[in-house]
N, C-alpha and C positions, 0 to 999 in steps of 0.2 A: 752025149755032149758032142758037135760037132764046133769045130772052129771056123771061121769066117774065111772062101779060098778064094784069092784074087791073084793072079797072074804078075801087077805088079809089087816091085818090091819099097819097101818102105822101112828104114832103122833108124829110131829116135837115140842121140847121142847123151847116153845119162852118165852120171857119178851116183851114186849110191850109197851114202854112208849107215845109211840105217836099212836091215833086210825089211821088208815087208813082209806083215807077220797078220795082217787081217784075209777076212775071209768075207768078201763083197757080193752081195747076189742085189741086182736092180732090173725090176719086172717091166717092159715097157706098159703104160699106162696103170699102172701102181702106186699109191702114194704110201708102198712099205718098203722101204730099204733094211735090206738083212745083213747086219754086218756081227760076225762070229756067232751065227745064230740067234741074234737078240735082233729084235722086230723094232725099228724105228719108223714112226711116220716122218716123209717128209711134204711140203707146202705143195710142190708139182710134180706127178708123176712125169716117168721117164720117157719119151719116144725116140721113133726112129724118123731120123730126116730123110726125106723123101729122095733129095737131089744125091746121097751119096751112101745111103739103106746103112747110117751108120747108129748107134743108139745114143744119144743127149742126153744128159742128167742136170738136173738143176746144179747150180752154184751150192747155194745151201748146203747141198746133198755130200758134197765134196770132204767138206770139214768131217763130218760125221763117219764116210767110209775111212777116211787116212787115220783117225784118230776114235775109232769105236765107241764115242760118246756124242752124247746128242745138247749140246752146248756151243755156244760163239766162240772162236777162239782166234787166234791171229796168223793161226795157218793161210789164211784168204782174206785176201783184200782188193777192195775194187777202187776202181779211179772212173769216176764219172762219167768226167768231161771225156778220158780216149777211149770207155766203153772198154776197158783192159782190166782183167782179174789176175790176181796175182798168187798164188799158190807156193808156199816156203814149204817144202819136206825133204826131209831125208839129205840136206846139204843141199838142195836142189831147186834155185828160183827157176815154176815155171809161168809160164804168161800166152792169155787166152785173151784175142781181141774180135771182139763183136763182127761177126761179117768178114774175119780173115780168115785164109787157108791155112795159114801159118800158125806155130806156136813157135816159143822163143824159150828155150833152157839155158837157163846157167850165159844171158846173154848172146845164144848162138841161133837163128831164126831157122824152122826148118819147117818148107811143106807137109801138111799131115793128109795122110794115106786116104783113098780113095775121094779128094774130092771136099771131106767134109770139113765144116767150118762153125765154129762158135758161134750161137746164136742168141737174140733175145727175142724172148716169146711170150708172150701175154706178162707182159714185164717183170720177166724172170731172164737172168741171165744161164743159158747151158752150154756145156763143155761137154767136147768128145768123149766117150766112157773109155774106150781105147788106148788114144792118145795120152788121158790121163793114166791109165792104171802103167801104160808099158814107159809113160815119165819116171813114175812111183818107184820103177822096178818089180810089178806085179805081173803074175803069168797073166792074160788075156781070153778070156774063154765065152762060145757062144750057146744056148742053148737053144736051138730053132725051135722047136716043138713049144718051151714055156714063154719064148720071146726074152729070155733071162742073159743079162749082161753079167760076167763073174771073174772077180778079181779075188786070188788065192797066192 
């Protein structure tokens, strides 16, 4: 397992009331999300954005790794019209807007690391795999060999 080494630095400012207690593995180009060892499909597999070599995971995808079941729930919410997903855990609003660099916690907007940025992709909305797990309070881990994104 190596981790991803970039030169610059990057600290997302969270509150954390709940520890994070799952175990995330997201394959780039996979449409199986492994969350505590249980195999869920999801709708679009993961990739890596070209412009900032970061991994994106569907929307969808999101509910399912924070909450280890594979059901809708109101952890995530989208707003249409500003292309902003909205994400409640752990005491923690965060907020992922289509085409921005930024994410916004807890109200507080902050640049996200190397560049990359929330996209929509064959009309799916996806979020930084990163930026979300180290919002969460989850370690951040890269697998280069499997292409495997992992939040523990």
């Amino acid at each position: 397992m190596s981790s991803i080494n970039n030169n610059s630095s990057f600290y997302l400012t969270v509150v954390n009331n709940n520890k994070f207690t799952n175990t995330v593995k997201a394959t780039v180009g996979s449409n199986i999300l492994v969350v505590n060892n249980s195999n869920y499909t999801i709708d679009t597999a993961p990739f890596i954005q070209k412009s900032s070599s970061s991994t994106l995971i569907p929307l969808r995808a999101v509910t399912t790794s924070l909450t280890g079941k594979d059901e809708n729930s109101d952890i995530v919410t989208w707003d249409a019209e500003t292309k902003t997903a909205t994400i409640n855990y752990g005491g923690n609003k965060i907020q992922f807007t289509a085409g921005s660099e930024y994410v916004t916690i807890n109200g507080k907007s902050q640049k996200m690391a190397y560049g990359v940025y929330a996209e929509i992709k064959n009309s799916r909305m996806f979020v930084p795999f990163r930026t979300l797990g180290e919002a969460v309070g989850a370690k951040v881990d890269w697998d280069a060999e499997t292409k495997t994104a992992i939040f523990n």
